[in-house]
N, C-alpha and C positions, 0 to 999 in steps of 0.2 A: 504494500500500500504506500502512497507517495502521498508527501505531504503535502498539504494546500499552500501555495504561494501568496497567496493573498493573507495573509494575516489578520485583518478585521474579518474574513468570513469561517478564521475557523473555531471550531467547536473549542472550549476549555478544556483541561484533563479533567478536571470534576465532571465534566459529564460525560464523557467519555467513559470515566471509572462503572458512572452509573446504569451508562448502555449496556458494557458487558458485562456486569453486576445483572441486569434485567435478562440478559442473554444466557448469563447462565442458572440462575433461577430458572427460567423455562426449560433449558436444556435437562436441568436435574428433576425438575415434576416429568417431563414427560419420559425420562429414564425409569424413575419409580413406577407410574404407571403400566410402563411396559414390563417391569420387573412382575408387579401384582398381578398383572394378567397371565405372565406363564406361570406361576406361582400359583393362580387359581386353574391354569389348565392342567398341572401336574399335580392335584389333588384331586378336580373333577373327572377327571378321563380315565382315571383307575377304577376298578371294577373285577368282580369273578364271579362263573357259574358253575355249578357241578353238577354232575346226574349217572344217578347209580341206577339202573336197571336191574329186577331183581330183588333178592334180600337172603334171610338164612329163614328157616323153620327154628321151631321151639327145641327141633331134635338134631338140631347142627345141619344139616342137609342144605345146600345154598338152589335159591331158586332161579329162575331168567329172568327174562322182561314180561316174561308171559301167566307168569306164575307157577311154572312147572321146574318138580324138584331136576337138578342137572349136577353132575358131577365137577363141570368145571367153576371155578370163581369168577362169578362176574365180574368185568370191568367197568370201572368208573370212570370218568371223562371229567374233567376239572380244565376251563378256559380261564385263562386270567390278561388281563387287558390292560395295558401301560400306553402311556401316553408317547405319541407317533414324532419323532423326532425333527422331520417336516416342521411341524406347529412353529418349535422353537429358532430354524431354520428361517423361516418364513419371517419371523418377527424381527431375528438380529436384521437381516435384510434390508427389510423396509423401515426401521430404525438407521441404519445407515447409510438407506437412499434418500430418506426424508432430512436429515443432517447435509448430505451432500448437497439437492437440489438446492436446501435455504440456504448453505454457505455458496455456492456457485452466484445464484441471482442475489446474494448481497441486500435481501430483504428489509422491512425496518422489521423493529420489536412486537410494532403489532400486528401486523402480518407472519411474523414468523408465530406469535401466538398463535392466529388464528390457523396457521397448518397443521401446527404441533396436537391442538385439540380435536383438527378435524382427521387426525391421522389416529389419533390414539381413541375415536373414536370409530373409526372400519376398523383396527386390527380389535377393540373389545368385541365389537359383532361378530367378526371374522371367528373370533380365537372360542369364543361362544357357540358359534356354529358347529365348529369342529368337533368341540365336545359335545354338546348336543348330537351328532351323527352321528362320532364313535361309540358313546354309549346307547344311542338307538341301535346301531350295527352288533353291539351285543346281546342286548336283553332281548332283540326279536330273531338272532339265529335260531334254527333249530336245533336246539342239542341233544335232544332223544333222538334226531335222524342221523347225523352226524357218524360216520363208521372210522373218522380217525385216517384216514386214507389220505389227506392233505397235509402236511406239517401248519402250513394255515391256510384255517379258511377261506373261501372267499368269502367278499363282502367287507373285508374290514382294510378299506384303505384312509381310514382317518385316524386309527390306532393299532397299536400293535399289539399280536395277539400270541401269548403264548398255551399251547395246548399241552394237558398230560393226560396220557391212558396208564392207570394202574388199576392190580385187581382190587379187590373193594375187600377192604381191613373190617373185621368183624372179631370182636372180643365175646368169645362164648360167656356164660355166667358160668360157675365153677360147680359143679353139680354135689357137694357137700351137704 
């Protein structure tokens, strides 16, 4: 930046101090903000389902899906759902696209306000939606249909989905 030649039209240090005093005020709400927002999307987007087909009799004997006594242990299927690392991809991104475009155009204060709010206002709807999706994309899978045959599902491209098949843990009573 080059200084003004003109000396009665330039600004003082005092306010200058207070522009980027104002500038980074801003800069640092809309950092928190975006912090709280993955912050809320990494508590919302977690989730798990299980489903044991099946069960034991009174007489130890374990059943199917069907009700009928069978010799093998049923498996149990357990999805557990973590938040998609995209999300937070997405946000560093456009936190440091939104930073570039207002230093590149040399904006004033209140105009860069008015980006910072209107930015950090699409990535909460954005970062909202996401979660919203992911967690619809789990609770309406089918997981009684489900045969385990995918490491992941489809259907879950807004979170990450990890699957476990194990046989289904049963603690007989001690017959005493």
């Amino acid at each position: 930046m080059t200084a003004n030649p003109n000396s009665e039209l330039a600004a003082p240090p005092e306010l200058d101090a207070v522009i980027g005093r104002g500038w980074l005020v801003e800069v640092r709400r809309y950092t928190l903000w975006i912090l709280a927002i993955a912050v809320f999307h990494t508590i919302a987007s977690s989730g798990s389902r299980s489903y044991c087909p099946g069960g034991v009799t009174g007489a130890g004997d374990y059943l199917d899906a069907n009700g009928e006594i069978t010799a093998q242990v049923p498996n149990c299927l357990a999805m557990t759902l973590q938040p998609s690392p995209l999300a937070y991809l997405a946000l560093a991104l456009g936190f440091v696209s939104i930073l570039t475009v207002l230093i590149r155009r040399g904006t004033i204060l209140a105009d860069a306000r008015r980006q910072f709010t209107r930015s950090a206002i699409l990535f909460t709807i954005v970062i909202v939606l996401w979660t919203g999706a992911s967690l619809y994309s789990l609770f309406t899978f089918p997981i009684e249909l489900y045969d385990g045959g995918l490491a992941r599902p489809d259907g879950f491209i807004f979170g990450d989905v990890e699957v476990d098949i194990s046989p289904m843990q049963v603690q007989l009573p001690n017959p005493s």
